[in-house]
C-alpha positions in Angstrom: -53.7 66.6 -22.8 -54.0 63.2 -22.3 -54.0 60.6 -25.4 -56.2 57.2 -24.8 -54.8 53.9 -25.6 -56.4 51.0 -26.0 -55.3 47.5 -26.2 -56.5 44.0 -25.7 -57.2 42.8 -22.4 -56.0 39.2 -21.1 -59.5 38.1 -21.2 -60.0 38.7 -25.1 -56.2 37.4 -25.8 -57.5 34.1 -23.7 -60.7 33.8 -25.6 -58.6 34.0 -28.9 -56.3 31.7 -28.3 -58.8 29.2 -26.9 -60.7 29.5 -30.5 -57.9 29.2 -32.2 -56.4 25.8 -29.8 -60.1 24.5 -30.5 -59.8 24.7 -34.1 -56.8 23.5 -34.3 -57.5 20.5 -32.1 -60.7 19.9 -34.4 -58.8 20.1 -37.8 -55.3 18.5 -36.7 -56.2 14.9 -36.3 -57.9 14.9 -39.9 -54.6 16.5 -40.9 -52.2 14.1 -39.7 -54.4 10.5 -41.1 -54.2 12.1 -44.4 -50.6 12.3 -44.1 -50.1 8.9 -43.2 -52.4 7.8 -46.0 -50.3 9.4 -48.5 -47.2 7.4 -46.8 -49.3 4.6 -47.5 -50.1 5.1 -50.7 -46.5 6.4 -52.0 -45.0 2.5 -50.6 -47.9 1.0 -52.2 -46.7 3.2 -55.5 -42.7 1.8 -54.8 -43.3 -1.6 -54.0 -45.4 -1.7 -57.4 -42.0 0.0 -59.1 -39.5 -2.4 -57.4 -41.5 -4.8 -58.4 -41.4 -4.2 -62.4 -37.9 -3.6 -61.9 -37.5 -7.3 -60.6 -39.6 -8.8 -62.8 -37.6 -6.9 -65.4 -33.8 -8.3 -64.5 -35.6 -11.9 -63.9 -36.9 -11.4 -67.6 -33.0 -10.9 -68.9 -31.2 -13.0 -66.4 -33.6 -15.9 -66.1 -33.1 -16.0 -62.2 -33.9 -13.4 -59.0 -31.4 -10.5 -58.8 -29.2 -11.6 -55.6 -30.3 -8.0 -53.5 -32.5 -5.1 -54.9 -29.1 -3.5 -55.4 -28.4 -5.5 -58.5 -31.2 -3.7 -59.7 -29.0 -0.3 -60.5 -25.5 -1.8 -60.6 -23.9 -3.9 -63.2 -22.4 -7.2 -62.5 -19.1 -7.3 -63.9 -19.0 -10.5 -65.7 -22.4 -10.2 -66.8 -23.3 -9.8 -70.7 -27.2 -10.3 -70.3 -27.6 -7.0 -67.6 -29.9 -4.3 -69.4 -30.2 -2.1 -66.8 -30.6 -0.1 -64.6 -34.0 -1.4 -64.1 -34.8 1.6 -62.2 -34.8 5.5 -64.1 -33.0 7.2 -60.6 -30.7 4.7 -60.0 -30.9 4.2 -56.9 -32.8 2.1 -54.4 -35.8 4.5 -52.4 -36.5 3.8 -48.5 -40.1 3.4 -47.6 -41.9 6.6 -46.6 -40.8 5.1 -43.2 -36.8 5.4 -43.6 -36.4 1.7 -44.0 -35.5 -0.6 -46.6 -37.3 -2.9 -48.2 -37.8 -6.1 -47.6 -36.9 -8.4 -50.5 -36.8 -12.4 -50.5 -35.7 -14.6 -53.3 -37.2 -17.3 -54.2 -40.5 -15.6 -52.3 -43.0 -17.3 -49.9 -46.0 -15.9 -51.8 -44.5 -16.0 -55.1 -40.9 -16.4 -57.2 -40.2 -13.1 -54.9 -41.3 -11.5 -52.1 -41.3 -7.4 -51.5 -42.7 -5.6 -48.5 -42.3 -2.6 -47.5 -42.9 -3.4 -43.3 -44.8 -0.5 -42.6 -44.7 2.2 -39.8 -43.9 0.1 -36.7 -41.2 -1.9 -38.9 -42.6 -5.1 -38.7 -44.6 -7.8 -40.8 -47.8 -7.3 -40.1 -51.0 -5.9 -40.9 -49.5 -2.4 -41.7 -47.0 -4.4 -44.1 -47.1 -3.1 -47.8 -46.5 -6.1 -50.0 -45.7 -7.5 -53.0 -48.6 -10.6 -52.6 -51.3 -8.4 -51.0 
């Protein structure tokens, strides 16, 4: 007695896998610019936070904090500090891994904040403060 077994052929596992590539060739681009949007929209979201955080320590110090770090960490000789100006204490990266770029007494203003973007650079990707 002999039992019949039947499996795929290479033809039908080829058709598969071509639908499947096809799909995901159709639905993968739309995937990744809505990532990069988000990225967009979370340094537009941080410069906006550093930003009230500066505006905050220039508010009690009457002057531009030295570095975004004296944002989170107390001078010692200072009796005027209120902070941290920022709730998690300590200063984010842009959605890029770099820091941001911070410029006291600003160009466009008393200070200037940017996050540079994907490629790193001022530019037209540049998230900013003035913008």
């Amino acid at each position: 007695m002999k039992s019949k077994k039947r499996g795929f052929t290479l033809i039908e596992i080829l058709i598969v896998v071509a639908i499947i590539g096809l799909i995901a060739s159709l639905i993968m681009p739309n995937i990744f610019k809505k990532f990069e949007e988000s990225k967009t929209k979370i340094a537009q979201a941080q410069v906006e936070t550093l930003s009230s955080a500066v505006r905050s320590y220039m508010l009690d110090e009457d002057k531009c904090p030295p570095s975004l770090g004296d944002l989170i960490k107390k001078p010692s000789d200072d009796k005027k500090w209120h902070g941290p100006y920022l709730s998690k204490k300590k200063i984010p990266l842009d959605p890029w891994g770099h820091p941001y770029y911070y410029k006291c007494p600003g160009e466009h203003g008393s200070f200037d904040l940017c996050s540079l973007g994907p490629d790193n650079k001022m530019g037209k990707k540049a998230i900013c403060n003035w913008k």
